[in-house]
N, CA, C and O atoms as a Tinker XYZ file with bonds, in Angstrom:
   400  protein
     1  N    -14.038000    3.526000   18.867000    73     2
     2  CA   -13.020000    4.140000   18.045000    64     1     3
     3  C    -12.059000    3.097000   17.476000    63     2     4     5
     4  O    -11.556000    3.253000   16.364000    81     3
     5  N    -11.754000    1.821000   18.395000    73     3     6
     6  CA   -10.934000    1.102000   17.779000    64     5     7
     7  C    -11.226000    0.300000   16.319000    63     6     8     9
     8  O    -10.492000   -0.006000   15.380000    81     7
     9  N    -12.592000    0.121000   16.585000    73     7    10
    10  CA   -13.120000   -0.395000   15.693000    64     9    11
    11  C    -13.186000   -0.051000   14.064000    63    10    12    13
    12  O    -13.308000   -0.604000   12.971000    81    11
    13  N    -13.014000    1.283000   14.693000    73    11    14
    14  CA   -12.794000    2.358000   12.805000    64    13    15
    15  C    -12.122000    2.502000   12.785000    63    14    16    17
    16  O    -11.873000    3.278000   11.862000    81    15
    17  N    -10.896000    2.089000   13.602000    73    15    18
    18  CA    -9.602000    2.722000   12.929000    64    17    19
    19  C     -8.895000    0.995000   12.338000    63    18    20    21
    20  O     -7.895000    0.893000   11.628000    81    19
    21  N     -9.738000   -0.202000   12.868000    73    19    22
    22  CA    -9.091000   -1.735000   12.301000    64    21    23
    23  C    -10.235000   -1.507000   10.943000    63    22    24    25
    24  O     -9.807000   -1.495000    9.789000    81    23
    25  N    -11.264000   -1.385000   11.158000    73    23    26
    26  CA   -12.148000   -1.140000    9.831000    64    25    27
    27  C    -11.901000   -0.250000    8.519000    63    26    28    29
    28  O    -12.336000   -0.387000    7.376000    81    27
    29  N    -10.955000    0.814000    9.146000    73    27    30
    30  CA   -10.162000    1.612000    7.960000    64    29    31
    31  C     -8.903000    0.540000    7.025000    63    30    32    33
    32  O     -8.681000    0.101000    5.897000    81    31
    33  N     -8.413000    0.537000    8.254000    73    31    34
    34  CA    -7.348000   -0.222000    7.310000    64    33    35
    35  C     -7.567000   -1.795000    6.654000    63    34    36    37
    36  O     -6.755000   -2.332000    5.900000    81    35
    37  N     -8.998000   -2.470000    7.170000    73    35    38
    38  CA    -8.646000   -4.049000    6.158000    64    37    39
    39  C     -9.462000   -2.834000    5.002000    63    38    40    41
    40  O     -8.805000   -2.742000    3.965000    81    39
    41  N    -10.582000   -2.035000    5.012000    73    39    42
    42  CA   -10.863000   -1.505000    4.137000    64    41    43
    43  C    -10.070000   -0.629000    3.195000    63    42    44    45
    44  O    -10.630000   -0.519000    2.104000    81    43
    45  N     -8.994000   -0.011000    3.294000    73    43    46
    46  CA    -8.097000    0.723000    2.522000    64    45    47
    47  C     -7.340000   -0.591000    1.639000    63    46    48    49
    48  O     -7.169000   -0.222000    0.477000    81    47
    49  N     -6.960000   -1.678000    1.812000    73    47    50
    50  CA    -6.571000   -2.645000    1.131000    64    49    51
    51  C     -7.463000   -3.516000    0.693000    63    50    52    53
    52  O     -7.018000   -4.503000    0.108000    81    51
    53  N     -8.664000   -3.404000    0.829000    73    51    54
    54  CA    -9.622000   -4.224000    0.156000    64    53    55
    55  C     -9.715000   -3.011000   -0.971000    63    54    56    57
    56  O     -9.017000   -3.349000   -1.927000    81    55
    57  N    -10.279000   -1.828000   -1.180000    73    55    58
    58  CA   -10.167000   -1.544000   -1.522000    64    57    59
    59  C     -9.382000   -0.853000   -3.218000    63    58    60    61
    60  O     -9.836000   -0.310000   -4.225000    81    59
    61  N     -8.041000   -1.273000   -2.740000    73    59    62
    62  CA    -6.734000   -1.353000   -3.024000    64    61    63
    63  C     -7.109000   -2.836000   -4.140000    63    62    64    65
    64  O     -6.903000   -2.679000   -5.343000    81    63
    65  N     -7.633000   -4.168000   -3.652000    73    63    66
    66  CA    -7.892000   -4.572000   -4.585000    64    65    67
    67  C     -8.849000   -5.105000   -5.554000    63    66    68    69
    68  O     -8.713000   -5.832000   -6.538000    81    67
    69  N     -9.953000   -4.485000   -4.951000    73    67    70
    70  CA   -10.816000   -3.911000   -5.650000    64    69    71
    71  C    -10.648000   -3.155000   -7.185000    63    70    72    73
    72  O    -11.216000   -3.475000   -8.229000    81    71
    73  N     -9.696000   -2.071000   -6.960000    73    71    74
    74  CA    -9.481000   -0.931000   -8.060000    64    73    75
    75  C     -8.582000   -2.017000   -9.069000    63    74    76    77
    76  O     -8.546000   -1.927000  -10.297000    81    75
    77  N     -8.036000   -2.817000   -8.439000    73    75    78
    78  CA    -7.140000   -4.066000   -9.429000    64    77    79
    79  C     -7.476000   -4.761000   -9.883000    63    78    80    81
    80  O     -6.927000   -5.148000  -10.915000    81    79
    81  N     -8.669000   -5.391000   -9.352000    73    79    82
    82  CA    -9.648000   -5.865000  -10.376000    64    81    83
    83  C    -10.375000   -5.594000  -11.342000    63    82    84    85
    84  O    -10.942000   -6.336000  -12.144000    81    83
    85  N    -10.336000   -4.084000  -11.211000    73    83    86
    86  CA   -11.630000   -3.086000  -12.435000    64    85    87
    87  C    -10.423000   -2.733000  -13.344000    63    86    88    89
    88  O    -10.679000   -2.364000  -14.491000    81    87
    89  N     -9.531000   -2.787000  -13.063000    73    87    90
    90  CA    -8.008000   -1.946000  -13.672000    64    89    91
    91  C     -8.257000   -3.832000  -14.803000    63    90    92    93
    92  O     -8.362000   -3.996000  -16.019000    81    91
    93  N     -8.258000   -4.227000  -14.355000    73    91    94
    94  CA    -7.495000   -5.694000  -14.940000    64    93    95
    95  C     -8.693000   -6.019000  -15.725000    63    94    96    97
    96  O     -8.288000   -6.763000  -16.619000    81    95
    97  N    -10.191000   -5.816000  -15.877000    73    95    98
    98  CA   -11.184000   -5.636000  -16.796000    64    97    99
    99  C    -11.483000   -5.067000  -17.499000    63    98   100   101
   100  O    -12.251000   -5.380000  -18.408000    81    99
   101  N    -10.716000   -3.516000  -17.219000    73    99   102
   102  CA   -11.101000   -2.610000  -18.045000    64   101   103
   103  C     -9.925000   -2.369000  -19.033000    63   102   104   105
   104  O    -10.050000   -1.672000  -20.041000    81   103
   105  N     -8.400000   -3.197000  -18.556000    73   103   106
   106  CA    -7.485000   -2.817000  -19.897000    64   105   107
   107  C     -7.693000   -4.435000  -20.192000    63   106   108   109
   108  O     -7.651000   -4.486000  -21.422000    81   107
   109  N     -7.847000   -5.458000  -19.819000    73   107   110
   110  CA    -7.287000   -6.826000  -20.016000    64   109   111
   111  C     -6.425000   -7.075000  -19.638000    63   110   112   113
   112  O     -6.185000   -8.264000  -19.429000    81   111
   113  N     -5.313000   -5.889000  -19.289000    73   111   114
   114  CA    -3.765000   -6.594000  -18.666000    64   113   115
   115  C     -3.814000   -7.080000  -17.089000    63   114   116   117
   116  O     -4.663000   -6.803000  -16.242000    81   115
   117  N     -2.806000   -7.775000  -16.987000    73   115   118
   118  CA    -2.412000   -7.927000  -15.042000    64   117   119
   119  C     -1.624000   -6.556000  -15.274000    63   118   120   121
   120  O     -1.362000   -5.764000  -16.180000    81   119
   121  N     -1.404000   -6.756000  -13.904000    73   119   122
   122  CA    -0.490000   -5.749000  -13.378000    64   121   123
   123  C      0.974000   -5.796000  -13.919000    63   122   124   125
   124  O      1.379000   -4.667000  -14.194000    81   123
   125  N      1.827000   -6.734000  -14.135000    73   123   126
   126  CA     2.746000   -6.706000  -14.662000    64   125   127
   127  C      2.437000   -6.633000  -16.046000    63   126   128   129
   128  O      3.255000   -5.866000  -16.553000    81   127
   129  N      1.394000   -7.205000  -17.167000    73   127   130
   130  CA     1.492000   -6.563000  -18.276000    64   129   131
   131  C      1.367000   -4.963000  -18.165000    63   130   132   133
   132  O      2.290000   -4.239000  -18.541000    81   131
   133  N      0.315000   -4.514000  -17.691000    73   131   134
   134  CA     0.623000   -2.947000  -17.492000    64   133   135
   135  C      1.499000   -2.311000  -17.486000    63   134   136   137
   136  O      1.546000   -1.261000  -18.126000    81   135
   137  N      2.515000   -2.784000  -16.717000    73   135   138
   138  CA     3.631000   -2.359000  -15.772000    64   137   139
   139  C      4.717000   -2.627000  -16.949000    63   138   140   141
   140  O      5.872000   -2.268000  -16.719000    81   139
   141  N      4.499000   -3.071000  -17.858000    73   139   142
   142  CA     5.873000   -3.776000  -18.735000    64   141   143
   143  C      5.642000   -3.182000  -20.289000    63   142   144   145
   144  O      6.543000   -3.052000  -21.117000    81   143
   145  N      3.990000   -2.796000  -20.528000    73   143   146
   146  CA     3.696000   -1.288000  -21.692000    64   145   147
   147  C      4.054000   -0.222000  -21.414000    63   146   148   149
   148  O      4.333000    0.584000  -22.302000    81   147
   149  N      4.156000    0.113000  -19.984000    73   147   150
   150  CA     4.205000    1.405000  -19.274000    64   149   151
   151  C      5.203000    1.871000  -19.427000    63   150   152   153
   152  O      5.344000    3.055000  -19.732000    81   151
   153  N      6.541000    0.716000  -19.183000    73   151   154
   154  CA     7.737000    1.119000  -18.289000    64   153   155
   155  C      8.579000    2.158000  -18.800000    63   154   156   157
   156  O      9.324000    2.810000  -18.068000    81   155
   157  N      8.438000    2.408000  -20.585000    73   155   158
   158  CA     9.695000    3.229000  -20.909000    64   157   159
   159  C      8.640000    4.673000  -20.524000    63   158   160   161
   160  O      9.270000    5.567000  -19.959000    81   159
   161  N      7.480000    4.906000  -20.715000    73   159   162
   162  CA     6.549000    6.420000  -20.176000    64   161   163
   163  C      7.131000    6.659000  -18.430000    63   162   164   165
   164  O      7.510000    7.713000  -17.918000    81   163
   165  N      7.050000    5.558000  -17.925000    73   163   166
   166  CA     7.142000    5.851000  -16.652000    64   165   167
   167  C      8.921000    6.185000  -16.543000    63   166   168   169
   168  O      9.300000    7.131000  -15.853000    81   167
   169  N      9.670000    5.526000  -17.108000    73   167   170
   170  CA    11.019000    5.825000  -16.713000    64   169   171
   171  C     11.574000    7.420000  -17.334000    63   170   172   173
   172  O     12.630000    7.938000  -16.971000    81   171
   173  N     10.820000    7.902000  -18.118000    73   171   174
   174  CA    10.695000    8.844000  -19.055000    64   173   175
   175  C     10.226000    9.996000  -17.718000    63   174   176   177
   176  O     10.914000   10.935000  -17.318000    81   175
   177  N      9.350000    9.730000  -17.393000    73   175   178
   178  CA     8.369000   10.651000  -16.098000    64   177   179
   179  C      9.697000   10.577000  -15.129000    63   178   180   181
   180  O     10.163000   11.712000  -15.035000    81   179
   181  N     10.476000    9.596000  -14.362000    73   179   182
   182  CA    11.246000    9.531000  -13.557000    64   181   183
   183  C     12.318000   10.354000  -13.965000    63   182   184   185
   184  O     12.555000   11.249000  -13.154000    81   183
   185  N     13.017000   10.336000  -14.932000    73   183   186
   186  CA    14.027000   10.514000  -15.414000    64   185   187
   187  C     14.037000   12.696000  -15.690000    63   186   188   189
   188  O     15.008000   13.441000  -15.823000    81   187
   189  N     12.909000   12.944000  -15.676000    73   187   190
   190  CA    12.445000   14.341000  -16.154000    64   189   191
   191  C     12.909000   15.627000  -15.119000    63   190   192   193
   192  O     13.117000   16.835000  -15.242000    81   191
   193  N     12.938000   14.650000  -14.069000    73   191   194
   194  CA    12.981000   15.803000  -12.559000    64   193   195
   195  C     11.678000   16.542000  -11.840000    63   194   196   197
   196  O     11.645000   17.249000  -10.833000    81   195
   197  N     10.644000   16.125000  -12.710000    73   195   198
   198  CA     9.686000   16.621000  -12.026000    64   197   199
   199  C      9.126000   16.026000  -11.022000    63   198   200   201
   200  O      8.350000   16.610000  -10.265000    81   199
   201  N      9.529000   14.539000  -10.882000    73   199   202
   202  CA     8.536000   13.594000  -10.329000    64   201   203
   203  C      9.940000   12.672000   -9.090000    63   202   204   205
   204  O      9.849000   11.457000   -8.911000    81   203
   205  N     11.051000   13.479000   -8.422000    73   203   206
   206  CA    12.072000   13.042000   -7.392000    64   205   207
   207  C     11.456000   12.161000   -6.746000    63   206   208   209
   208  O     11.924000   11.025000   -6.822000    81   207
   209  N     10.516000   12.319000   -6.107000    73   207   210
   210  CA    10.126000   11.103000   -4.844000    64   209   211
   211  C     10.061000    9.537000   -6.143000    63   210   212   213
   212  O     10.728000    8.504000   -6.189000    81   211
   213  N      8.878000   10.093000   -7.058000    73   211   214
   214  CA     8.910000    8.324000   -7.722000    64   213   215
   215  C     10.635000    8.108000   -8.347000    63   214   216   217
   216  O     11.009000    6.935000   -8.361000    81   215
   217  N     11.430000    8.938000   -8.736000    73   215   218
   218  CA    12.794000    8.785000   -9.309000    64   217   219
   219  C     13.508000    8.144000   -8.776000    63   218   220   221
   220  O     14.252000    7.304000   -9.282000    81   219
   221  N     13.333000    8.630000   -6.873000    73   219   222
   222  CA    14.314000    7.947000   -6.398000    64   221   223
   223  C     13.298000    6.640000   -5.713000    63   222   224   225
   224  O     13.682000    6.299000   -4.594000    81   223
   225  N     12.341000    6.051000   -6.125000    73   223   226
   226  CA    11.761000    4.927000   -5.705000    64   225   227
   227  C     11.977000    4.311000   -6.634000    63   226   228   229
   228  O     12.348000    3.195000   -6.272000    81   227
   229  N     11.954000    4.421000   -7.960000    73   227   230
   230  CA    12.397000    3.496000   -9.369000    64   229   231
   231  C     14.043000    3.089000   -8.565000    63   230   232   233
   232  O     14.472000    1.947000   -8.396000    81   231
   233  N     14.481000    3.906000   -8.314000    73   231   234
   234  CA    16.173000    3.556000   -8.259000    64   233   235
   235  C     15.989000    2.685000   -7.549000    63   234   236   237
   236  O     16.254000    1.550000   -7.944000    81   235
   237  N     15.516000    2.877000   -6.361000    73   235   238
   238  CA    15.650000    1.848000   -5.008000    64   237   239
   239  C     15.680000    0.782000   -5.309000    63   238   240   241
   240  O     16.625000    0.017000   -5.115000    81   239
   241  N     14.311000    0.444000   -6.019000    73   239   242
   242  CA    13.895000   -0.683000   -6.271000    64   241   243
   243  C     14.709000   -1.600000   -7.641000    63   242   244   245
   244  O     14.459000   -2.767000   -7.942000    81   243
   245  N     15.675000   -0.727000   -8.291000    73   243   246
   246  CA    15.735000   -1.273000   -9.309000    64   245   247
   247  C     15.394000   -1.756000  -10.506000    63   246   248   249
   248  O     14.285000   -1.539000  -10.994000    81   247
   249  N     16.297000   -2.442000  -11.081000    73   247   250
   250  CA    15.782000   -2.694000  -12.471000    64   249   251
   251  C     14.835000   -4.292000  -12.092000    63   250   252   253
   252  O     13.721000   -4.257000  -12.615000    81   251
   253  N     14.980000   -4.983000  -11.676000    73   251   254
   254  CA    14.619000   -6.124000  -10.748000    64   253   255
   255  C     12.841000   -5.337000  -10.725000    63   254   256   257
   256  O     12.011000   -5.828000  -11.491000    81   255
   257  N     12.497000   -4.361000   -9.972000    73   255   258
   258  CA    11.380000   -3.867000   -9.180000    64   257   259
   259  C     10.922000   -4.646000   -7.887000    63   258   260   261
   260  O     11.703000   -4.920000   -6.976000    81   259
   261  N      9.691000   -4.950000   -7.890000    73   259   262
   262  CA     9.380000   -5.515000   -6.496000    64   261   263
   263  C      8.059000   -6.155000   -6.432000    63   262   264   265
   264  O      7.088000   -5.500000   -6.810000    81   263
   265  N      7.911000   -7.301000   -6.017000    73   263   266
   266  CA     6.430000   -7.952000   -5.654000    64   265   267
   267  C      5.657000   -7.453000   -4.301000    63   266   268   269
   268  O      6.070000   -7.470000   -3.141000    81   267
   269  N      4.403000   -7.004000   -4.822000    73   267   270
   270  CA     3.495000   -6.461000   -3.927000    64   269   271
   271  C      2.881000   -7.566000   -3.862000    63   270   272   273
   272  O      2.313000   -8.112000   -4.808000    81   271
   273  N      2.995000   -8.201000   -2.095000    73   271   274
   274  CA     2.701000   -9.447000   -1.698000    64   273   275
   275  C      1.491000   -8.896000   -0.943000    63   274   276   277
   276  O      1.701000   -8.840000    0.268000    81   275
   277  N      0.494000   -8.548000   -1.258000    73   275   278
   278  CA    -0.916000   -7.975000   -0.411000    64   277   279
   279  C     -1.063000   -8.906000    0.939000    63   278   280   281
   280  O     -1.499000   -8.181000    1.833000    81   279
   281  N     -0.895000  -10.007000    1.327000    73   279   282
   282  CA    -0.917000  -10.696000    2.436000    64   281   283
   283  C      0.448000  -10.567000    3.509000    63   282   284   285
   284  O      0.592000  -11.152000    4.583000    81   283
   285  N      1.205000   -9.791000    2.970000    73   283   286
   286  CA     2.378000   -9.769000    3.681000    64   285   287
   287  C      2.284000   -8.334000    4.231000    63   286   288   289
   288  O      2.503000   -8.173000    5.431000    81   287
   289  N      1.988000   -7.317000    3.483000    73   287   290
   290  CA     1.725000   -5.828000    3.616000    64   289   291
   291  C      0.805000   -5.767000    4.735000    63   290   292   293
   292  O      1.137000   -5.035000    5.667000    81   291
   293  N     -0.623000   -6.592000    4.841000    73   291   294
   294  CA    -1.534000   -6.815000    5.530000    64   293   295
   295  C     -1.021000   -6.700000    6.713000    63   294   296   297
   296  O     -1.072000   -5.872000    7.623000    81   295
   297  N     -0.320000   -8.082000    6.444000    73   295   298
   298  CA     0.161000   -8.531000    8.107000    64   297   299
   299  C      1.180000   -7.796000    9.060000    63   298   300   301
   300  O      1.387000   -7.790000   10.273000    81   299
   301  N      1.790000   -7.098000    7.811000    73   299   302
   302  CA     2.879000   -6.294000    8.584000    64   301   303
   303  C      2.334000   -4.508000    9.014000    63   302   304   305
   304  O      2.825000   -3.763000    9.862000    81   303
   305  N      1.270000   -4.274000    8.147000    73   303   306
   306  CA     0.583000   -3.346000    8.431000    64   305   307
   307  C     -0.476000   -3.706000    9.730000    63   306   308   309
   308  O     -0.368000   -2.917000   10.669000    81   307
   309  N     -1.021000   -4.295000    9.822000    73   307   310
   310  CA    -1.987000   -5.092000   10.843000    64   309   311
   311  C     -0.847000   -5.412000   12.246000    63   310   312   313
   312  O     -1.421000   -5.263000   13.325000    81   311
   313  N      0.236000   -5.706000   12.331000    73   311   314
   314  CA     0.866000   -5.998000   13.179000    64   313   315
   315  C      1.246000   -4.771000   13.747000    63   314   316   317
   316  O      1.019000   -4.598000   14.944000    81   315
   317  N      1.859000   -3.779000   12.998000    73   315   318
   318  CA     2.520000   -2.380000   13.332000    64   317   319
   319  C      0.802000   -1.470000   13.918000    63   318   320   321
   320  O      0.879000   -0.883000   14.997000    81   319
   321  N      0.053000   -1.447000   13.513000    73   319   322
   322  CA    -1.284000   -0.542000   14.401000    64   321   323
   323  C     -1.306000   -1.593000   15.406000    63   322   324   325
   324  O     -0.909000   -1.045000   16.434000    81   323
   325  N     -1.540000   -2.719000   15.633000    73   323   326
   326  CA    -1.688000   -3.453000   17.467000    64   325   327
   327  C     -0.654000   -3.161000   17.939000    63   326   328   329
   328  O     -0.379000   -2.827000   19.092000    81   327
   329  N     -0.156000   -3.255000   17.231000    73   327   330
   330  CA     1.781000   -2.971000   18.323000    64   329   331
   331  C      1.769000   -1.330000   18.509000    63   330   332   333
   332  O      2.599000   -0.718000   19.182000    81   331
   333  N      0.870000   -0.840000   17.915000    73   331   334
   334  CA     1.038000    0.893000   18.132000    64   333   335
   335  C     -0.242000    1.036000   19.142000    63   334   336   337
   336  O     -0.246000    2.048000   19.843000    81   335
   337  N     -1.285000    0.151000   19.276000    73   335   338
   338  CA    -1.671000    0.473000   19.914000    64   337   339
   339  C     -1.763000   -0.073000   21.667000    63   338   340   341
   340  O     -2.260000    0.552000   22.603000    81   339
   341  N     -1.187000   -1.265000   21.688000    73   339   342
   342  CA    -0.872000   -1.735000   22.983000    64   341   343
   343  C      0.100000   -0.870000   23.436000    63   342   344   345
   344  O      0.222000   -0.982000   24.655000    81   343
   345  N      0.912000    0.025000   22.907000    73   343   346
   346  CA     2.241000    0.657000   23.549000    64   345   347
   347  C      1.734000    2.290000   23.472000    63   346   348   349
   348  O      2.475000    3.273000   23.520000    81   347
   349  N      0.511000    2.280000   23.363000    73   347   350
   350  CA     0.133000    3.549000   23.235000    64   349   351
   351  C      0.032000    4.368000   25.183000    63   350   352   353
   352  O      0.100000    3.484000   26.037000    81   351
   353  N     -0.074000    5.479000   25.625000    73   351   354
   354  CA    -0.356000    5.987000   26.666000    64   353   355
   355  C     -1.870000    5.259000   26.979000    63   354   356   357
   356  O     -2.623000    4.718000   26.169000    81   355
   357  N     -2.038000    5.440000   28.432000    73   355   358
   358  CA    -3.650000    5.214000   28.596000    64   357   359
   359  C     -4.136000    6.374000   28.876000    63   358   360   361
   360  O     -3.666000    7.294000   29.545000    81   359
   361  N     -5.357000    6.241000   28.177000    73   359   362
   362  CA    -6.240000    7.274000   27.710000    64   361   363
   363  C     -5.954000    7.904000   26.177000    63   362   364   365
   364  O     -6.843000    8.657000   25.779000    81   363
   365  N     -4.988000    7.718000   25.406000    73   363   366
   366  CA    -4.594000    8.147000   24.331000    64   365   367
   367  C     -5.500000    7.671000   22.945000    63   366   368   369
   368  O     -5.687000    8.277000   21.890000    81   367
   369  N     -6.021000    6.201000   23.453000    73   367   370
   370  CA    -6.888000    5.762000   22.397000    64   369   371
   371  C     -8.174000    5.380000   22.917000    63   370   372   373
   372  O     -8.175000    4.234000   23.366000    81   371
   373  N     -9.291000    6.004000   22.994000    73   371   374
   374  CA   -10.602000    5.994000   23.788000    64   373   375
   375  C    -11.425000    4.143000   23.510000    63   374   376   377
   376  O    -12.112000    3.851000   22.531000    81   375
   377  N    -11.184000    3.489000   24.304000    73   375   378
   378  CA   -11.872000    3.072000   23.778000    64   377   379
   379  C    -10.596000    1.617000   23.935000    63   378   380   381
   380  O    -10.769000    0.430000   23.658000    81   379
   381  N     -9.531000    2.218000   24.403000    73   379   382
   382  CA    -8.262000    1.265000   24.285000    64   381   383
   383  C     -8.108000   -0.094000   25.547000    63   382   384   385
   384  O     -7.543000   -1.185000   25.467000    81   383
   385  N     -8.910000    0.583000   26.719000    73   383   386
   386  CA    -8.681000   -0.654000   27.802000    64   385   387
   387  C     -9.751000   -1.340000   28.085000    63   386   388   389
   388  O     -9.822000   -2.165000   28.996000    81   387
   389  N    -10.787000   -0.990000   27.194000    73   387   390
   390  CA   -11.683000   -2.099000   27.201000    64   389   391
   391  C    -11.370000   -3.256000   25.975000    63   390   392   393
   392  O    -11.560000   -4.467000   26.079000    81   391
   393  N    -10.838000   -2.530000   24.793000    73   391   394
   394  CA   -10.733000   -3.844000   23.675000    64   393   395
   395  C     -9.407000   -4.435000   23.841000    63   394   396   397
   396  O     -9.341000   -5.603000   23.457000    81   395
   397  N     -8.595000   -4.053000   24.199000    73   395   398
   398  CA    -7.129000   -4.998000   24.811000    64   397   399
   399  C     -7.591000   -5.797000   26.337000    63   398   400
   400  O     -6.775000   -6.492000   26.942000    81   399
């Protein structure tokens, strides 16, 4: 079991950039050109009320926005499941006191 649940997650971010690579062939842009044709549609979508959760994530982040550091996310995602799972109950994760 442990094994699919570390195999889910490098796979959900491989994944992840995977789709960024087909995204980045199939318009020609990076991600920040995308992100910089987009921005007045998307602030337009924020701004509407239909869409609160991304509204108040534009705010957060600012006018600035934010670098998605994929090796940092990794590690801090990768760190938080071992650390969830060494502090887990025994017996809670099958499979847990043989791979620790």
């Amino acid at each position: 079991m442990l094994n699919v649940l570390l195999y889910g997650y490098v796979q959900g971010l491989a994944v992840h950039l995977e789709r960024e690579s087909h995204a980045r062939e199939a318009t020609g842009l990076s991600e920040e050109e995308w992100l910089e044709r987009h921005d007045d549609g998307m602030r337009t979508a924020a701004a509407s009320g239909t869409y609160p959760a991304y509204a108040r994530f534009l705010a957060a982040v600012g006018d600035e926005g934010y670098d998605l550091e994929l090796d940092r996310i990794f590690t801090t995602g990768l760190t938080c499941l071992l650390d969830g799972l060494e502090h887990s109950p025994p017996g809670a994760v099958p499979g847990r006191d043989r791979a620790l």
